[in-house]
GUKE-609384 format. One line per field, with one value per residue (C-alpha): residue in three letters; residue number from 0; x, y, z. Coordinates in nm, 2 decimals, m for minus. Layout:
<nodes>
r [Ala;...]
k [NUM;...]
xx [X;...]
yy [Y;...]
zz [Z;...]
</nodes>
This chain:
<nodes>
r [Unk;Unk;Unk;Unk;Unk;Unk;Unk;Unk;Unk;Unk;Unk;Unk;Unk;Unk;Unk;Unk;Unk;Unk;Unk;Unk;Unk;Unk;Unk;Unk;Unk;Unk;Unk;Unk;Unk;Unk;Unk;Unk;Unk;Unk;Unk;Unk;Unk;Unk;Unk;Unk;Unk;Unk;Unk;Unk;Unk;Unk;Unk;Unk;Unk;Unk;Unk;Unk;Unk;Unk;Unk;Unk;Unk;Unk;Unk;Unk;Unk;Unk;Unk;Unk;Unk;Unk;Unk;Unk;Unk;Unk;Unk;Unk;Unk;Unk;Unk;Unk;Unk;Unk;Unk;Unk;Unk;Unk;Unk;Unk;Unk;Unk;Unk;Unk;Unk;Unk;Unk;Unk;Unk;Unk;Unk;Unk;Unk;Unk;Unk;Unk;Unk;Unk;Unk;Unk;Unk;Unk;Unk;Unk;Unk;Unk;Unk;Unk;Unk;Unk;Unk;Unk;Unk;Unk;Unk;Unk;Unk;Unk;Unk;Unk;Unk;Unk;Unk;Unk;Unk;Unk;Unk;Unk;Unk;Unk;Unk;Unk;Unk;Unk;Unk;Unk;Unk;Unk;Unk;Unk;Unk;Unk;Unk;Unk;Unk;Unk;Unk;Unk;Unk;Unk;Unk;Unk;Unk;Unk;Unk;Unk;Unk;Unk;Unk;Unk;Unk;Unk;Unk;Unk;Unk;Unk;Unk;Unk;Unk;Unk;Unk;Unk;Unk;Unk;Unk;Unk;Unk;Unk;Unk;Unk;Unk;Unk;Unk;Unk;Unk;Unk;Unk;Unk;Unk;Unk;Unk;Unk;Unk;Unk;Unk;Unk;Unk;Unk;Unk;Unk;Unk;Unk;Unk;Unk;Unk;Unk;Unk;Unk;Unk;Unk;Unk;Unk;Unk;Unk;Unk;Unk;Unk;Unk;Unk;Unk;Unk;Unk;Unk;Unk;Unk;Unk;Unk;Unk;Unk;Unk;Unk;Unk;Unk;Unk;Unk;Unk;Unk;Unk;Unk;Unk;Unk;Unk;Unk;Unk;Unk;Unk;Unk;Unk;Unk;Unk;Unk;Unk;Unk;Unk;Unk;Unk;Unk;Unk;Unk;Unk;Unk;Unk;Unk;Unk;Unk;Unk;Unk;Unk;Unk;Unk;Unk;Unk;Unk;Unk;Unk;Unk;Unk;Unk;Unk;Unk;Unk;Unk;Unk;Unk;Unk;Unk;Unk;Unk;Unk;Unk;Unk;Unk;Unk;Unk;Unk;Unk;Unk;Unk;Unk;Unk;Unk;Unk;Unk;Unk;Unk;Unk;Unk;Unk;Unk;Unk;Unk;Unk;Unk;Unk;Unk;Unk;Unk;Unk;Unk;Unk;Unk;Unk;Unk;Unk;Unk;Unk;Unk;Unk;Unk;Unk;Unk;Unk;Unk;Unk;Unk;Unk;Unk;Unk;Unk;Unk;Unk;Unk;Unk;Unk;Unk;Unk;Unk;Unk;Unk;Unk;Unk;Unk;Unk;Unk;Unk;Unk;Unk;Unk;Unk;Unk;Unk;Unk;Unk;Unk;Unk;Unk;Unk;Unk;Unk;Unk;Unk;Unk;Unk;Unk;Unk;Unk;Unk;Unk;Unk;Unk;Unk;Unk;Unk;Unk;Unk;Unk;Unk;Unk;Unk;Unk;Unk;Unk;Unk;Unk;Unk;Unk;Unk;Unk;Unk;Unk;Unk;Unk;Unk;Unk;Unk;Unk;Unk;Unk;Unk;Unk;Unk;Unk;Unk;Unk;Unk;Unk;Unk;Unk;Unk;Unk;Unk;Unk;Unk;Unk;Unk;Unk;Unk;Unk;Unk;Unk;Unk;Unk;Unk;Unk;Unk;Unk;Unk;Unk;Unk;Unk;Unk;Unk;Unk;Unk;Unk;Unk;Unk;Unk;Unk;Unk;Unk;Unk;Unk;Unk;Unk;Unk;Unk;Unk;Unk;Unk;Unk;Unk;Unk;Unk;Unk;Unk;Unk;Unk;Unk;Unk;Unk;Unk]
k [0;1;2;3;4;5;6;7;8;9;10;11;12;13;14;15;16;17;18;19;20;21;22;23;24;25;26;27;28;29;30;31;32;33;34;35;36;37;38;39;40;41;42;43;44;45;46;47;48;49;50;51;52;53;54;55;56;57;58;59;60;61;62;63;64;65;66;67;68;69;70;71;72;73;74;75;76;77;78;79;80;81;82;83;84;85;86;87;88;89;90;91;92;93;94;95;96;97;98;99;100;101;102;103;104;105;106;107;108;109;110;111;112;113;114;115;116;117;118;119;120;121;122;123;124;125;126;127;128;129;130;131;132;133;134;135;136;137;138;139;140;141;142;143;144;145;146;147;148;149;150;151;152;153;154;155;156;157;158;159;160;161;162;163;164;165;166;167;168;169;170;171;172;173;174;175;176;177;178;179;180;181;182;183;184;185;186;187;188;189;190;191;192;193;194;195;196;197;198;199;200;201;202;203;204;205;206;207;208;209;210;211;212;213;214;215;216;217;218;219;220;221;222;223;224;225;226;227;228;229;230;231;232;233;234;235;236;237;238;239;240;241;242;243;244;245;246;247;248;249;250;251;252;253;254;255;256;257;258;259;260;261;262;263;264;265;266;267;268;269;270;271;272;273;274;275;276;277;278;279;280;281;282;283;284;285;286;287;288;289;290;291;292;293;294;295;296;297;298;299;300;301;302;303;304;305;306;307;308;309;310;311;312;313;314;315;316;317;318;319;320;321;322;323;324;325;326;327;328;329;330;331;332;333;334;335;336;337;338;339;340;341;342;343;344;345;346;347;348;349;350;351;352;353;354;355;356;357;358;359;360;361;362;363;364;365;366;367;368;369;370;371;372;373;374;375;376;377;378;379;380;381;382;383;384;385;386;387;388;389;390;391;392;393;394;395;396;397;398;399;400;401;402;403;404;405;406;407;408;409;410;411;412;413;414;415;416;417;418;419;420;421;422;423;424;425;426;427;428;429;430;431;432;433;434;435;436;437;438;439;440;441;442;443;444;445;446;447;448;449;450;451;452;453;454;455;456;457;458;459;460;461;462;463;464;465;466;467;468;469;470;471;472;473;474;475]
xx [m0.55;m0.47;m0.77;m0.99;m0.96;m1.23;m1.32;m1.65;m1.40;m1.02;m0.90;m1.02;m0.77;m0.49;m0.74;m0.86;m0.45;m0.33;m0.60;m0.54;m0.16;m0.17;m0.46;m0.31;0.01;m0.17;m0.39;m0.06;0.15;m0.17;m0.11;0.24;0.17;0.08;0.32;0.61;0.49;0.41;0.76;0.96;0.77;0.80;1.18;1.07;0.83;0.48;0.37;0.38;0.26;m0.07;m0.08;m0.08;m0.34;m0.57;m0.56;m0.58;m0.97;m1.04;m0.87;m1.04;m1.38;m1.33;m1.17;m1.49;m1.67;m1.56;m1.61;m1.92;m1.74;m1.50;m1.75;m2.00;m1.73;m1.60;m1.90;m2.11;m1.76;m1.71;m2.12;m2.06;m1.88;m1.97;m2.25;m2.05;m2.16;m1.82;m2.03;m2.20;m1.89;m1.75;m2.00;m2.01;m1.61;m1.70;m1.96;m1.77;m1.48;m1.72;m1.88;m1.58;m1.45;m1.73;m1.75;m1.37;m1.40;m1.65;m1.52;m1.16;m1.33;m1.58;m1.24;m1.07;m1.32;m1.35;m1.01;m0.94;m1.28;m1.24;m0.89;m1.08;m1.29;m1.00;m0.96;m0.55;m0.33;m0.30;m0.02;0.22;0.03;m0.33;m0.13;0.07;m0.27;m0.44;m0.15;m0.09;m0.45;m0.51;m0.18;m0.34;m0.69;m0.52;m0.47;m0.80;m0.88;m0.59;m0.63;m0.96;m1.00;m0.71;m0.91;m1.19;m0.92;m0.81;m1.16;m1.23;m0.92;m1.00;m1.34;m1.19;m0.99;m0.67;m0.53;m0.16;m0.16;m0.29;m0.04;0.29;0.12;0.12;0.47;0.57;0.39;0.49;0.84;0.82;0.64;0.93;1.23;1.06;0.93;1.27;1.44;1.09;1.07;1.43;1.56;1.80;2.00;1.91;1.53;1.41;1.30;0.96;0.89;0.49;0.43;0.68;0.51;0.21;0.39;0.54;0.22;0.06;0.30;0.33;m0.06;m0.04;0.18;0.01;m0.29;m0.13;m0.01;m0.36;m0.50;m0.23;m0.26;m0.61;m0.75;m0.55;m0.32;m0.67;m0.46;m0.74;m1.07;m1.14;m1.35;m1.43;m1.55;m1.66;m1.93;m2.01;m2.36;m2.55;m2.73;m2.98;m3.01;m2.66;m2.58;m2.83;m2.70;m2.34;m2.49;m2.69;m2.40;m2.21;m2.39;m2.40;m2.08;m1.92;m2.24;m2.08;m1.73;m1.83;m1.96;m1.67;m1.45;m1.73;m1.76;m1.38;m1.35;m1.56;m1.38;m1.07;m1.23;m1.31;m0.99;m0.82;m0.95;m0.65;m0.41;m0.27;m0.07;m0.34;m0.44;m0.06;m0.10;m0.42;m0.30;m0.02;m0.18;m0.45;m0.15;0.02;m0.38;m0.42;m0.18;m0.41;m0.73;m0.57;m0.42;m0.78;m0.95;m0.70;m0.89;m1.21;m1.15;m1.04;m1.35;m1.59;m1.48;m1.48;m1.79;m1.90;m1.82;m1.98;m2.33;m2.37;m2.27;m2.52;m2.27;m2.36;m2.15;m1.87;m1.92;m1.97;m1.63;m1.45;m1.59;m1.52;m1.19;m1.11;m1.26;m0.99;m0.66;m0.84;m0.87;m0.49;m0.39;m0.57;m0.39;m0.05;m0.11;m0.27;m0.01;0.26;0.06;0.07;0.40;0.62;0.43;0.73;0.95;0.69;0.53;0.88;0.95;0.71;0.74;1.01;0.89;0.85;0.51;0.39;0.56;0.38;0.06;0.09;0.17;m0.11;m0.34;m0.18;m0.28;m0.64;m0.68;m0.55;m0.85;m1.02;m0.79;m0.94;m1.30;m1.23;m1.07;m1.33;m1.60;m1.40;m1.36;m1.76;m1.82;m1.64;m1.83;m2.16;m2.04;m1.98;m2.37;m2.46;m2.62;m2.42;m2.69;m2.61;m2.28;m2.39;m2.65;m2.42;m2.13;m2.33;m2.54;m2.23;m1.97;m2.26;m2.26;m1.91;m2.00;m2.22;m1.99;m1.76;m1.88;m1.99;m1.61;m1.40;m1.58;m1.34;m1.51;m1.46;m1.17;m1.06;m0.91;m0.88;m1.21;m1.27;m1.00;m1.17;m1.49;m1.34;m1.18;m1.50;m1.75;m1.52;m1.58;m1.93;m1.93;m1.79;m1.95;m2.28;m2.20;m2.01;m2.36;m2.60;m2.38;m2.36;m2.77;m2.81;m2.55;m2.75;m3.08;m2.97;m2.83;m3.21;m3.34;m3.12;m3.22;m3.57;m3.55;m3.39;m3.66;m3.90;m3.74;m3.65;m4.04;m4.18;m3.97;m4.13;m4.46;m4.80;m4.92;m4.57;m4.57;m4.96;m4.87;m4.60;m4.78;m5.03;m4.76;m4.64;m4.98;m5.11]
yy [0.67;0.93;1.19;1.23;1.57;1.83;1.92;2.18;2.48;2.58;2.67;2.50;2.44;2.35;2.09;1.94;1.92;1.77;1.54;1.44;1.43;1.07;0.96;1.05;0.88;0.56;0.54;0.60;0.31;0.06;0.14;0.11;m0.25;m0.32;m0.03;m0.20;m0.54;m0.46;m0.24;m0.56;m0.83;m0.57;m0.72;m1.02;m0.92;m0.82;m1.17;m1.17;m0.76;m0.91;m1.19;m1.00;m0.75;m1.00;m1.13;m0.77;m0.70;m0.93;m0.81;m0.46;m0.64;m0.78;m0.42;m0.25;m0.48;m0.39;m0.03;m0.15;m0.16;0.10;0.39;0.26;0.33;0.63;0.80;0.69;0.70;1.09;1.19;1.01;1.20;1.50;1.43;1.38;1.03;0.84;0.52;0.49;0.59;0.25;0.05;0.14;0.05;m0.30;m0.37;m0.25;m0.47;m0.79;m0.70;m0.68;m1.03;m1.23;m1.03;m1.05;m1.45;m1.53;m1.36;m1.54;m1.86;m1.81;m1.67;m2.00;m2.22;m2.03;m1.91;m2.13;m1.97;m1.63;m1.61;m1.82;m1.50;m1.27;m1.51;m1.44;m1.66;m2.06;m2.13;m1.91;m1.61;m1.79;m2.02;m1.75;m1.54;m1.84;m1.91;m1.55;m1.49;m1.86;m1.68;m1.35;m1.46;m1.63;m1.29;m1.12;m1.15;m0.92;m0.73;m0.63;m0.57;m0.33;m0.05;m0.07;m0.02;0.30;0.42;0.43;0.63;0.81;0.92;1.00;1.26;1.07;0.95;0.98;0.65;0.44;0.55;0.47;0.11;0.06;0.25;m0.08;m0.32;m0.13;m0.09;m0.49;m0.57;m0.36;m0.55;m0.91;m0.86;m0.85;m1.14;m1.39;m1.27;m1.31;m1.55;m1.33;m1.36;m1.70;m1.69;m1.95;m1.74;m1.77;m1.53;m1.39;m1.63;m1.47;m1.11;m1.27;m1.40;m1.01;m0.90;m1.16;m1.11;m0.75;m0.77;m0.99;m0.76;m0.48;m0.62;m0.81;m0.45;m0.27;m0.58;m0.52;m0.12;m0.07;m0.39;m0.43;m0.10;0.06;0.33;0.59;0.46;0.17;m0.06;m0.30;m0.59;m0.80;m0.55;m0.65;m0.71;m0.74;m0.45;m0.42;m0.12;m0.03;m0.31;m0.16;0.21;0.06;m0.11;0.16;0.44;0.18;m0.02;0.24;0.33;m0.07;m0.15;0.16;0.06;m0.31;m0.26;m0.06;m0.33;m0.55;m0.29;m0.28;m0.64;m0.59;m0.37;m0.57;m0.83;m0.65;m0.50;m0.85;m0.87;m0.67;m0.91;m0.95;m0.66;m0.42;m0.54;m0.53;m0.17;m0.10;m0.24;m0.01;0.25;0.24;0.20;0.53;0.72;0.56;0.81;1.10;0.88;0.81;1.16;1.34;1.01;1.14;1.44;1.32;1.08;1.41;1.63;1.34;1.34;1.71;1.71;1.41;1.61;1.94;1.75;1.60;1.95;2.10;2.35;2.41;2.71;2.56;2.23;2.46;2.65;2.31;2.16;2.46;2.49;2.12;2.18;2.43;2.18;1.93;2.17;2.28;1.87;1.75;2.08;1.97;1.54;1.65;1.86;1.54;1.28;1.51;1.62;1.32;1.03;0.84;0.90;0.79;0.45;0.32;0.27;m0.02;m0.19;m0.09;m0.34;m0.07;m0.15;m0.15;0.15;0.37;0.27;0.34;0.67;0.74;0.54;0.85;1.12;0.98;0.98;1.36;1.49;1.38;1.39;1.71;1.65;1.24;1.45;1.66;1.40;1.17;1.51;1.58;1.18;1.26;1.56;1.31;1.09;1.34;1.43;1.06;1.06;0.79;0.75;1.05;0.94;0.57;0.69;0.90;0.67;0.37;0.52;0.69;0.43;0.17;0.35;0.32;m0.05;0.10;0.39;0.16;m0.08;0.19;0.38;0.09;m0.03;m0.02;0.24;0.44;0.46;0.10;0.00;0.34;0.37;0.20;0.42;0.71;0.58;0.57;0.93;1.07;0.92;1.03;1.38;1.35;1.20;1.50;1.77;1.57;1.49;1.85;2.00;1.80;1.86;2.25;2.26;2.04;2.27;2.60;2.45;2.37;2.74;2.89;2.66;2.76;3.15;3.07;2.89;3.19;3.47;3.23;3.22;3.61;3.68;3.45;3.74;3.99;4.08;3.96;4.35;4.47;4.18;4.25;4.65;4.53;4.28;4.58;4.79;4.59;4.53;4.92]
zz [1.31;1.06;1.03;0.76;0.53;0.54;0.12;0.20;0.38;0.24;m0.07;m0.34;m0.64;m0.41;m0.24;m0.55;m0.64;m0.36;m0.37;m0.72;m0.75;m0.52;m0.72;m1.05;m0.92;m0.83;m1.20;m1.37;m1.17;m1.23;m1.61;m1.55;m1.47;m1.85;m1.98;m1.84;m2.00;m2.31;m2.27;m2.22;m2.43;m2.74;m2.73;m2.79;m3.11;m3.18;m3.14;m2.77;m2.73;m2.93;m2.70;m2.38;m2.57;m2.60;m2.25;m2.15;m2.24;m2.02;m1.71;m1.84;m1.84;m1.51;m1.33;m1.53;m1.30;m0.96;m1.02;m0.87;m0.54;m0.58;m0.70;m0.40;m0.14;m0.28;m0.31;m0.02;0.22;0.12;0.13;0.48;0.59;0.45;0.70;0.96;1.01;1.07;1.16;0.82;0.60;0.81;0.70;0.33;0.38;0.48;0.28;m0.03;0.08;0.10;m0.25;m0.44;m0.25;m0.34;m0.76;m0.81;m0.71;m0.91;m1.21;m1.17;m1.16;m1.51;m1.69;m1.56;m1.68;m2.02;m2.08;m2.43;m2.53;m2.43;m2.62;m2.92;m2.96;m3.08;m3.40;m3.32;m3.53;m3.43;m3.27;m2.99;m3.01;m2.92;m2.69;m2.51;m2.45;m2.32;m2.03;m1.95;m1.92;m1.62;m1.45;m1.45;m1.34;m1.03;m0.91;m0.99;m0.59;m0.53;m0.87;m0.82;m0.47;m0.43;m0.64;m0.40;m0.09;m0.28;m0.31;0.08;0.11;m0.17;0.00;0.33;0.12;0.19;m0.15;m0.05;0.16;m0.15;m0.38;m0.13;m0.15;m0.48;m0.59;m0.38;m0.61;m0.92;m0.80;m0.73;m1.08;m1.28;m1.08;m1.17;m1.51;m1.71;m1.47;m1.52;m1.92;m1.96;m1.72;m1.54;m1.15;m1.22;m1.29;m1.58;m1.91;m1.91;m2.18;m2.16;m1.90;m1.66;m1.73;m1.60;m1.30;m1.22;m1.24;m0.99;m0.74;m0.73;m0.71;m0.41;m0.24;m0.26;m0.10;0.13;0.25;0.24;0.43;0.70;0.72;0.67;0.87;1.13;1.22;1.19;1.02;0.88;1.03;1.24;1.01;1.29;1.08;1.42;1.34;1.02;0.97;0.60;0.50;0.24;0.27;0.26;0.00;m0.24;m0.22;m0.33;m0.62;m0.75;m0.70;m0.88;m1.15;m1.36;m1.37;m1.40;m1.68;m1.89;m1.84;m1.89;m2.20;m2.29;m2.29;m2.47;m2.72;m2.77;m2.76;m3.09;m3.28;m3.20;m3.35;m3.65;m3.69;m3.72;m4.08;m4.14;m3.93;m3.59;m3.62;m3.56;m3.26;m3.14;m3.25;m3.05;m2.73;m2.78;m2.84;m2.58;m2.33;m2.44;m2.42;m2.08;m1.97;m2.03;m1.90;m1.59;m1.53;m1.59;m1.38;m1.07;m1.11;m1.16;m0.84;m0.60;m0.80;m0.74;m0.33;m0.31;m0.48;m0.24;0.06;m0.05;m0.14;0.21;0.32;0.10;m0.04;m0.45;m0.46;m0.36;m0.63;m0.88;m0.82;m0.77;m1.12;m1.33;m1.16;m1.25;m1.62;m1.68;m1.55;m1.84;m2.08;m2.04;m1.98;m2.28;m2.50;m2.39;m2.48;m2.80;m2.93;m2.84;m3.05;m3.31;m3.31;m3.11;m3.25;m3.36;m3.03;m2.84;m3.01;m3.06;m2.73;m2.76;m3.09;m3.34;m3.66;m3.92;m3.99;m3.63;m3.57;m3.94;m3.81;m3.47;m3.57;m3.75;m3.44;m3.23;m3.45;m3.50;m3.10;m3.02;m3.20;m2.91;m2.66;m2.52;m2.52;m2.39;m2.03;m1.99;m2.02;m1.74;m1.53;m1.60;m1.50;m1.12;m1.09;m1.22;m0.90;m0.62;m0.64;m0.62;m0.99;m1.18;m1.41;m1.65;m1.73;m1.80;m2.07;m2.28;m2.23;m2.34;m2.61;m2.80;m2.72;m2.82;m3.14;m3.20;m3.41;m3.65;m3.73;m3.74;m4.01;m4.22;m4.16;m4.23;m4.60;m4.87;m5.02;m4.74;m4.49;m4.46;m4.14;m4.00;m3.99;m3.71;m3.50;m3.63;m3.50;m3.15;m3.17;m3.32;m3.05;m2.77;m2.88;m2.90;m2.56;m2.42;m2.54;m2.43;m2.08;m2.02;m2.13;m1.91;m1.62;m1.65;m1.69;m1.35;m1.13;m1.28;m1.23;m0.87;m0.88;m0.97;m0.73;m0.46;m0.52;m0.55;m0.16;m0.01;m0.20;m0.07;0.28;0.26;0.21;0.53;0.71;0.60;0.80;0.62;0.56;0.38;0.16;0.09;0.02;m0.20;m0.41;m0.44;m0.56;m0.80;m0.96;m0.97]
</nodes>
């Protein structure tokens, strides 16, 4: 078995790097999944790219879902073993596994049953585009076993501070998915052209392969911890500390993706376009999500780690060190919206119409490009100390209020359409200056506490009578 990595002793930036490059790696080739779609089905026009956008909220919904799973194992693997309980960090392993087998089946099975409906709620044009979102979605939620439960695989490596093995495992599926998309799309090496069907087919079986491979390495070759699931016996207690690390964090994300799902709705007053032009451009912004969630994964296992070890110096160091690489990330995507707009939209959709207002989409989101990284990099650091519930209050109250300001934003008298993009950008900021706050008044209280505890235990040292004398002193 490959050991597990120590996070409370060594150098700190080049820990919290080398955990986060595999992490950042593996966000970036899960996005790469829908990239590389929405990459080849803008050949075939915006019709089908708003078709797969449409289908994609709910796969959003449903991975929003199983963060349930994946934050529970992450968090209670790495405080585990920041303990040095190897046992306990197993059976948080297994229990997450079993969690996220029974959500992710029950989920494919209510978008199976509903999937005319849940299409129907997009109000997309009659026709192919309504008809292509409905079959790519039944393809897709075949796959949601595999989809979904390969996130909570990475997140027990992730909290045994190994998040290199992970992302070998899915370059596989992503390397797959990119080889199968253009000959199933296309019909190519004698494949049938199934157009946005055979996206959804690429997709599935890269998915399947990738678990298929996790299954094999992590179950049976035993390779970083022996999960022993003849072991496997429920725990409530266990159970419970999974779903309360994690509900939080899925109900925020869930309603997310319900929240978005609602001001893609509104926006298709103005057409399907639009919403072609949204899934676009939340593709492109994903980039610098995912890149600041690879370090709030590795801050949120350091952080993890440090808390079992009771080390506060050391998470304080690590989050402020991690704040800085977000600050200086978010600088350098900011400045590319604004300046390389054009280059970088058209490699998706090259209509001119699509194209001018994706252009101004990416200039309304690099206001907040900065301020959305460090609120995902505060969120990890949220995690590592087991308190979920922070994150979840600012995240649902200001992405809640997102509707509102949108209404009020997008009236003619006001800003029209972009209104309601400038009611995500806006909000985003908000969020992070919010959540950045809260965090740096818990690791100082923590820091006053910790003082306070050793004056406390400095003065039981001293004997009774020089303590008396000096309290004396002090009050002449």
């Amino acid at each position: 078995m490959k050991k597990t990595v120590d996070l409370t002793q060594g150098p700190i930036f080049k820990q919290l790097v080398k955990l986060a490059l595999p992490i950042i790696g593996t966000s970036l080739m899960q996005m790469a999944y829908n990239l590389t779609d929405m990459i080849w089905l803008g050949h075939l026009g915006s019709n089908a790219v708003t078709s797969v956008g449409a289908a994609g909220f709910y796969i959003w919904l449903g991975i929003s879902l199983l963060l349930v799973t994946r934050v529970g194992a992450e968090v209670g693997v790495s405080q585990s073993l920041g303990k040095k309980e190897t046992e306990t960090a197993a059976r948080f392993a297994r229990h997450s596994l079993f969690w996220a087998l029974l959500l992710s089946v029950f989920f494919s099975l209510i978008v199976l049953l509903f999937t005319p409906e849940l299409i129907g709620v997009f109000r997309l044009s009659t026709g192919p585009v309504e008809n292509d979102g409905i079959s790519y979605l039944r393809i897709v939620s075949l796959g949601f076993v595999f989809t979904f439960m390969n996130p909570t695989f990475q997140g027990i490596y992730n909290g045994m501070g190994n998040s290199r093995l992970p992302f070998y495992y899915l370059l596989v599926g992503l390397g797959l998915n990119m080889l199968l998309d253009p000959l199933m799309i296309f019909g190519i090496a004698g494949f049938p052209a199934l157009g946005v069907d055979g996206a959804a087919w690429a997709t599935f079986i890269a998915q399947m392969v990738v678990f298929a491979i996790f299954i094999f390495r992590f179950i049976i070759k035993k390779e970083i911890i022996n999960p022993d699931f003849r072991r496997f016996k429920l725990s409530k207690d266990i159970s419970l500390k999974i779903f309360k690390l994690g509900t939080p964090v899925a109900t925020e994300s869930s309603l997310f993706a319900v929240f978005a799902l609602i001001l893609a709705r509104m926006i298709t007053k103005w057409g399907d376009i639009p919403i072609a032009v949204q899934s676009v451009g939340a593709q492109i912004e994903a980039i610098s999500w995912m890149t600041s969630s690879g370090f709030a994964t590795a801050l949120g296992s350091f952080t993890g780690q440090n808390f079992g070890a009771k080390n506060w110096s050391r998470i304080r160091k690590g989050y402020f060190t991690t704040l800085g690489i977000g600050i200086f990330l978010g600088t350098i995507v900011t400045v590319c919206f604004i300046l390389f707009g054009r280059q970088i939209f058209s490699l998706f959709l090259r209509e001119p119409e699509p194209l001018e207002m994706g252009i101004v989409y990416l200039k309304i989101l690099a206001v907040s490009q900065v301020f959305m990284i460090i609120e995902i990099i505060t969120r990890g650091a949220f995690s590592g100390i087991g308190r979920t519930i922070p994150p979840s209050i600012i995240g649902i109250t200001f992405t809640g209020a997102r509707v509102p300001a949108a209404m009020i934003l997008s009236a003619e008298s006001m800003l029209g359409m972009l209104g309601i993009w400038w009611a995500i950008s806006l909000s985003s900021v908000i969020k992070g200056v919010t959540l950045t706050l809260w965090y740096i008044m818990v690791i100082m209280q923590q820091k006053h506490d910790s003082s306070t505890a050793k004056r406390r235990t400095l003065n039981t040292l001293i004997p009774s009578r020089l303590r008396q004398s000096i309290w004396v002193k002090n009050n002449e």
